[in-house]
N, C-alpha and C positions, 0 to 999 in steps of 0.2 A: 970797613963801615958797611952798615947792611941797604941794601938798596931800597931806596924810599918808594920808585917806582913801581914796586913789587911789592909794598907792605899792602895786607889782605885787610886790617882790621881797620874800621872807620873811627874818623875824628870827629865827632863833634863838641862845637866849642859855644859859651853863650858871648854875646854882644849885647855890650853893655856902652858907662861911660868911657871905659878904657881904649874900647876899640874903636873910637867915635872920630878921633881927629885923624885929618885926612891921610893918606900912605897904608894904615894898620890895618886895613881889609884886606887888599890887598896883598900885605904881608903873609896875613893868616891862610891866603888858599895858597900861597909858594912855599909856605910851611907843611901845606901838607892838610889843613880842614879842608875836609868832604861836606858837613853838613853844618848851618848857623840854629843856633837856638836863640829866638827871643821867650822869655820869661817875661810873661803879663803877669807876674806878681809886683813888678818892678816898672815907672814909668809908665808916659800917658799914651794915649793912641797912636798919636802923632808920632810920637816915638817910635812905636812899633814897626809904623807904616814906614816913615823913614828909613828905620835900618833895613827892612822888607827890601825896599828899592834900592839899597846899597848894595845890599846881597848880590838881587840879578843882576846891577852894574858889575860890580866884583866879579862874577861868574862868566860875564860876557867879555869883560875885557880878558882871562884866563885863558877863555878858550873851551873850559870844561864845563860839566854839570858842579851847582853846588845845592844841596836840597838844603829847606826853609822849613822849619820846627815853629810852630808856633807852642808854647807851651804853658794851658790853662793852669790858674789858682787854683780852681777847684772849692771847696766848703772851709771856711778857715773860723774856728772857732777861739776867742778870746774872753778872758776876764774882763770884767767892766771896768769903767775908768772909776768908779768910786772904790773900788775892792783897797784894802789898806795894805800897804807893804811890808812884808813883816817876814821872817824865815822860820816854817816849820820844824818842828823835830821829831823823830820817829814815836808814831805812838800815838801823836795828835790828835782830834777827830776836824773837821771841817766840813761844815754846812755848804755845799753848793746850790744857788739857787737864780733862776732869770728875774726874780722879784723879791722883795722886801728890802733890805739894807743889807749892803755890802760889806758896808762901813762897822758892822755888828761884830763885835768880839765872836770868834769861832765862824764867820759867816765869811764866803765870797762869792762875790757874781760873777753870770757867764751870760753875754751879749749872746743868747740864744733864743728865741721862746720856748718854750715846753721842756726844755732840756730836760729834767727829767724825765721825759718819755725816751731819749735816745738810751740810757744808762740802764741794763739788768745787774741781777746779785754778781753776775760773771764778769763784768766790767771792770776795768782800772782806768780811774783819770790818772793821766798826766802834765804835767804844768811844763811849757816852755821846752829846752831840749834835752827832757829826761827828768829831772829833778826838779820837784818833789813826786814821790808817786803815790797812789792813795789806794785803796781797796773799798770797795764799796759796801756798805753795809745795811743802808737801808733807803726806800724811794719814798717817797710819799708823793703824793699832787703835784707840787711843784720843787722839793727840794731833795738834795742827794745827800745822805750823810757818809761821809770816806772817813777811813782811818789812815795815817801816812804811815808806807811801809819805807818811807827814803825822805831824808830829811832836804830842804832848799829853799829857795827864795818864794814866794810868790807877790806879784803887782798887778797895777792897772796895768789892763792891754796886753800882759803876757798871753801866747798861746797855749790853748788847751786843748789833750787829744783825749779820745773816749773809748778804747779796748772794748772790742767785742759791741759793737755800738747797734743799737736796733736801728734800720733802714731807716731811721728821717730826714736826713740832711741829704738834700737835693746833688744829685750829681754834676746838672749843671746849673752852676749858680747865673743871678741876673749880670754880677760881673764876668761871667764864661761867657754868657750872649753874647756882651757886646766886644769880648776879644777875640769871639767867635767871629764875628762880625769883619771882623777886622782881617782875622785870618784869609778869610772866601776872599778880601777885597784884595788882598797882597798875592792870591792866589796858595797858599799854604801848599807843599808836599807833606807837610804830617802836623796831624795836631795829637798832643800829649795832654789824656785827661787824669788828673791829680786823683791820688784817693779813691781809686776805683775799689768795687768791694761785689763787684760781681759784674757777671755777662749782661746783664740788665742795663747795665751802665754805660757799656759800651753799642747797646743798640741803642739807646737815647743818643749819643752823640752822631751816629754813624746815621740815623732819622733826619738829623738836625743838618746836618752837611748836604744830604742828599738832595733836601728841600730845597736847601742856599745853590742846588749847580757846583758844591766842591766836588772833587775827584781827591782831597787828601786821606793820604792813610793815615789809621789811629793808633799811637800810642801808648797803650795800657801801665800806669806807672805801678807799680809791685808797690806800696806803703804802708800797708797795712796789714795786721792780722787778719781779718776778714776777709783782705784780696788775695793773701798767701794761701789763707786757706780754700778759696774758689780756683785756685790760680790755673788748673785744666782748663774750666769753664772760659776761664778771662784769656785766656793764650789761644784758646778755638775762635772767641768770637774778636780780638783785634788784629792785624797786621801787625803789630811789633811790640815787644813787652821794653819797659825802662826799668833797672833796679834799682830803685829809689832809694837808698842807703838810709840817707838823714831820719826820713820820719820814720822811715821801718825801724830803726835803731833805738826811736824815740819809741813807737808804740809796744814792740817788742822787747828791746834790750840789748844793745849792742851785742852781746855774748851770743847772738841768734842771729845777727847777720852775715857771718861767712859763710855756712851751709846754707844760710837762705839764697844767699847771692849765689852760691856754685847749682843749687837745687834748681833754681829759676832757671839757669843760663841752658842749663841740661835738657830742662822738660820744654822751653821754648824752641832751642835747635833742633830737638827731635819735631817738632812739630813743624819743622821748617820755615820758623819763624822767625827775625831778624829780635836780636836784643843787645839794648843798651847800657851797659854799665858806668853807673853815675854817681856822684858825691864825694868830693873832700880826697879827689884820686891823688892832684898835687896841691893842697890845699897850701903848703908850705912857702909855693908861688905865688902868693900874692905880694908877699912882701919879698920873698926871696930869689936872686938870678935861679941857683939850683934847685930840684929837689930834697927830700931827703932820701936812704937807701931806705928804707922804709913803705915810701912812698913807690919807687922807682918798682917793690916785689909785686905791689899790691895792683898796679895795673899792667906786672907783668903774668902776673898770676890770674888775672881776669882775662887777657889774651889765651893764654894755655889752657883755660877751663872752655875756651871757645866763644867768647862773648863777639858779637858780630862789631860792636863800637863802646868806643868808652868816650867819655863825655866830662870836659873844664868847665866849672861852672862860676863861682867868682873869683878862680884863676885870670879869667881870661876878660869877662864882664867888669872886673873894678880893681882885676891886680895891676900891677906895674909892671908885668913881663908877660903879656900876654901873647907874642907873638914868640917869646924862647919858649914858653909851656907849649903852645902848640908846635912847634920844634922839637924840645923834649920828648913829649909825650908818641910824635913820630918814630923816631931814633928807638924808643925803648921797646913799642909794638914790633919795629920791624924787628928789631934784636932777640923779643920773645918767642916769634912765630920760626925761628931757627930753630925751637924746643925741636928734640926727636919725636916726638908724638901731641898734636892742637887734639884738642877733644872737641866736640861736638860735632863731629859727623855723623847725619842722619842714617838709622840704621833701618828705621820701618817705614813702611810704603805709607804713601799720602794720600789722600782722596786727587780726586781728577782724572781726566782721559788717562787709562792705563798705557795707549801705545804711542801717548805723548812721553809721559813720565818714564817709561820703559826707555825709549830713543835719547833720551836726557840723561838719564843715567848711564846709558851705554857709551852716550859722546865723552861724559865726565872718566871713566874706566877708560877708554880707549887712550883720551888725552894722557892722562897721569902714566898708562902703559909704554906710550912710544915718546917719552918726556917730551911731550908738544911745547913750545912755548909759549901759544895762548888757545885759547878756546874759544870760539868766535860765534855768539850765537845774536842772529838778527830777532828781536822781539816785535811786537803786535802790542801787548798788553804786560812784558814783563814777568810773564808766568814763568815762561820758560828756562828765564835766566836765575830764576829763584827755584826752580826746580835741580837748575845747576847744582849752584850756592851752598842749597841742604847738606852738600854732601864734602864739601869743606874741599874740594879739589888742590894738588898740589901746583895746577897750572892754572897760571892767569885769567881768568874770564872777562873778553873784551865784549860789552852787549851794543850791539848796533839797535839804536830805537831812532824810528822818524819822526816819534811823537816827542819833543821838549819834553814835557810833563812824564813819562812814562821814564825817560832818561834820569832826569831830576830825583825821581822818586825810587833808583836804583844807585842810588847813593847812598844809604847804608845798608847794602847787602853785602856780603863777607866775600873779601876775593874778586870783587866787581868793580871794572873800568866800564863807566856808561859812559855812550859817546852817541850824541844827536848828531843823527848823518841826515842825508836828504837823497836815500838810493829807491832803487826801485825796480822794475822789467822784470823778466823772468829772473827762476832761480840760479841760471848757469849765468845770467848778467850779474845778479845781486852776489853771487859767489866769487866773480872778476872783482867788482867792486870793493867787495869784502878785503879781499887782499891786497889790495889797493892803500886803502886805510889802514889797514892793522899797518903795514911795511912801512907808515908814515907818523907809527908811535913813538920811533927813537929809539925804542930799548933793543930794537928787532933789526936781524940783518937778514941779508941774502943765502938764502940757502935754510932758515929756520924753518921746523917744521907745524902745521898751524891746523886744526882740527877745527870744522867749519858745521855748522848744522843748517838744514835748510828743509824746504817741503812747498809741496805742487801750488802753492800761490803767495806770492810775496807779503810777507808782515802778514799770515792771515792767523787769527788766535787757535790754537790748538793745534796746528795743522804743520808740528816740523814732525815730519818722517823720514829724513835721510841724512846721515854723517860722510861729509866728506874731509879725507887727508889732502894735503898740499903743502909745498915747499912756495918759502916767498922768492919769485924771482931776483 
């Protein structure tokens, strides 16, 4: 069986009702979750706060870091409640409009204002999860005339996506504020903004945290044509990309989400970027103890492509075996990352201090050379241990950080055991120390040999300049 101690790839799981009654949090970090997601699409504040606080309990009573996802709605567009329920067939035409009657033979509304200003000739609506899909043929003032190229339902309240959408829908919506809001209050390690569609997007948010005293990192979720097609842009300016399956599927076309998904994971890692692969991985799990084998290639196949974390979403939030999917999904990471070759090791140089990033990579080369069994790097601010990381090392990387929050927030970094210590003095102390700790991980005996990074002032940012070898006494 592959050892769960050594699985590289991150879990994260959402929380929901399922994980609510008492024991199952718990369960879930002896399973093996590294990171919780709450989904503010779902549930009241209180909610949120609540599981927030469960979390850090959870994490404290464990012993380890567990990082906190808050994860925005974002712009959710829908049909009005008057629109009449009816199922299209290919061919159709259908009047989209925010105004007149919905209820109108050939007509249906969209709880938007102006929406015809979002839609060009290049646009396709879509209705709900894929079907019906329309082609656009003509705008006027306020209404959109489509043709259906896919026949399906449409009603009140179904969601509506917009293909190729001109910038008007606010990136963060008044409901993003106030789970914004929410997130600073719980203290947030990442917050995930939905529907992102360019680098623009991601500095509104990143504005908006700054202002609030957050330190979380941002989530860029991949859902769109328009963010696929920015996606350099959007991978330079967040901390971590999400590959958002469902709606990319939806705005796209299913038939376009595997090379999007392997294309993301590629150009994120190369940028040294943390990414999370998400949607419907064991969807099977909600109702079922097993997976299917189906299921079991496609998040093993997302492991091999190099994805830094893969993500349950209402597996785990409102299935009935929340704590064997997170189980599972353990089991099958650590069994993939046995593949003879993980892709995503960075291969081009990064911005940053050169003869930080130079010493980082030489520790990582040296470790995997003289098969160390861990990599032991004290962090400041986390750069360094993610300088590691880029490069997918075959040895473990243990990050000593004395800052909580800096620990927390190297929880989904690929290959990374963050561990909030409280050391300090000089570097030949903080090196004692070091080994100290690591010899007290469990997995490490006497006599292992253990690749140490340090530099002329303890925790200071930029400033590791020397690898040291050592055996644990």
């Amino acid at each position: 069986m592959p050892d769960l101690r050594r699985r590289k790839t991150k879990i994260v799981a959402t929380l929901g009702p399922a994980t609510d009654p008492p024991g199952i949090l718990d369960a879930l970090v002896s399973a093996g979750l590294d990171c919780a997601r709450l989904n503010c699409s779902h549930g009241t504040t209180e909610d949120l706060i609540r599981r927030a606080e469960a979390v850090r309990a959870a994490a404290q009573r464990a012993g380890r870091p567990v990082g906190l996802l808050f994860d925005l709605q974002g712009p959710k567009l829908r049909l009005s409640k008057g629109t009449s329920e009816r199922r299209v067939v290919v061919g159709e035409a259908i009047t989209f409009s925010s105004s007149g009657r919905p209820d109108a033979p050939g007509h249906a509304g969209v709880d938007f204002a102006g929406f015809a200003r979002l839609v060009t000739e290049r646009s396709e609506i879509v209705i709900g999860d894929g079907v019906p899909r329309f082609a656009v043929e003509r705008t006027d003032e306020d209404e959109v005339l489509a043709r259906a190229v896919s026949a399906g339902p449409i009603a009140p309240r179904k969601g509506i996506s917009v293909v190729h959408a001109r910038p008007e829908l606010p990136a963060v919506t008044d409901k993003d504020v106030s789970d914004l809001d929410a997130a600073m209050a719980a203290r947030a390690d990442f917050v995930a903004l939905s529907f992102v569609r360019s680098a623009a997007d991601i500095e509104e948010l990143r504005d908006r945290l700054r202002a609030g005293g957050s330190r979380a990192r941002i989530v860029a979720k991949i859902e769109t044509v328009d963010g696929y097609e920015a996606l350099d842009q959007i991978v330079d300016a967040a901390d971590g990309i999400m590959v958002a399956r469902g709606d990319f599927g939806v705005t796209a076309g299913l038939a376009r989400v595997p090379l999007m998904q392997k294309d993301t994971i590629s150009r994120a890692t190369q940028a040294g970027k943390f990414v999370i692969t998400a949607t419907q991985m064991l969807e099977s799990m909600i109702d079922a103890p097993e997976p299917t084998r189906a299921e079991v290639a496609d998040v093993a196949n997302a492991v091999i492509d190099g994805t830094s974390a893969v993500m349950l979403s209402a597996e785990t939030g409102i299935g009935r075996h929340p704590v064997e999917a997170v189980r599972v999904m353990s089991l099958v990471a650590a069994a993939a990352e046995e593949s003879p070759v993980i892709h995503g090791r960075a291969r081009v140089a990064l911005h940053g201090d050169i003869t930080s990033r130079a010493v980082m990579h030489a520790a990582v080369m040296l470790a995997d050379e003289l098969e160390a069994r861990v990599l032991v790097v004290p962090t400041e601010t986390g750069g360094a241990v993610r300088a590691c990381a880029k490069f997918r090392p075959d040895t473990r990387i243990v990050a000593l950080a004395h800052d909580p929050v800096v620990a927390d927030q190297l929880t989904l970094e690929w290959g990374v055991q963050p561990l909030a210590v409280d050391v300090g003095g000089s570097p030949k102390e903080l090196i004692e120390q070091a080994l100290v700790i690591t010899g007290e991980l469990g997995s490490l005996a006497s006599g292992d040999r253990v690749v140490l990074t340090a530099g002329p002032r303890t925790f200071s940012s930029g400033g590791t300049n020397a690898i040291v070898v050592r055996e644990l006494p």
